[in-house]
N, C-alpha and C positions, 0 to 999 in steps of 0.2 A: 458502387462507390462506398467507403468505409465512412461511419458517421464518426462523429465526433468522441462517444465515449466508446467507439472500439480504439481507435487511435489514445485516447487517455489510457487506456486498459493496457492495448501496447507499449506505452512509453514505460507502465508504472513497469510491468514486466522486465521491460528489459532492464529501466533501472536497478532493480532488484537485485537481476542476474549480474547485474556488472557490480551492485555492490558489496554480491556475495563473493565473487569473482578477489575482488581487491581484499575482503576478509580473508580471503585464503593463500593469499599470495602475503600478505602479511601476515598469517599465520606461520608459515614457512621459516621465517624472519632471514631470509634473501636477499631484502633489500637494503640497500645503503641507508642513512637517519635520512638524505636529503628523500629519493626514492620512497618513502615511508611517509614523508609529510605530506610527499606532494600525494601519496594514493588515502591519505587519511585524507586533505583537502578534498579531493573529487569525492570520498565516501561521505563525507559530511554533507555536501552538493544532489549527491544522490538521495539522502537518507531525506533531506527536505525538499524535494521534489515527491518524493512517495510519499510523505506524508501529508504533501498541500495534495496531491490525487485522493490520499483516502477521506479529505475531510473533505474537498468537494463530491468524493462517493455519499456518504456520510449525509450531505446538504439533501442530493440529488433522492436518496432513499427517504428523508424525511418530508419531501416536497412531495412525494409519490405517496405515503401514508397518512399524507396531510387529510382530515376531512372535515368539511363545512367549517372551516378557517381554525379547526383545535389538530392536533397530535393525534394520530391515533396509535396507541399504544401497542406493539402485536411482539410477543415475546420470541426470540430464537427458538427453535425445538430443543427443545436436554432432554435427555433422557425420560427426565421427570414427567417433563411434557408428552413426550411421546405413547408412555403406558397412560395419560387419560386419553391420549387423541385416538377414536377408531376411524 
């Protein structure tokens, strides 16, 4: 049974793809002004739905690198990082 942040993962996913989906269909510019508002409204809807997913990713990652109740700070790999890391 899928847990809960696979299904968060799915949703942001697909909202993504649906909001890329509507960039591109208004790219086109195909659609009538009413057509246009109503897929700007839904991208708007999608755009803040993937963005409350990342900040609870976001919460969820800093809850995980929490230690003995402070941050623990651990930096991305860059490049930079990588030629000291062996």
């Amino acid at each position: 049974m899928p847990n809960q942040n696979d299904s968060a993962l799915n949703d942001f996913e697909e909202s993504l793809e649906q909001l890329e989906a509507i960039v591109e269909r208004m790219e086109k510019g195909e659609l009538s002004l009413e057509q246009s508002l109503e897929a700007f409204e839904q991208g708007v809807k999608l755009t803040r739905n993937c963005q409350q997913t990342l900040r609870k990713a976001e919460q969820r990652v800093n809850e995980l690198l929490e230690e003995n109740g402070e941050l623990k700070k651990v930096p991305f790999n860059s490049e930079d990082d990588q030629s000291q890391t062996v």
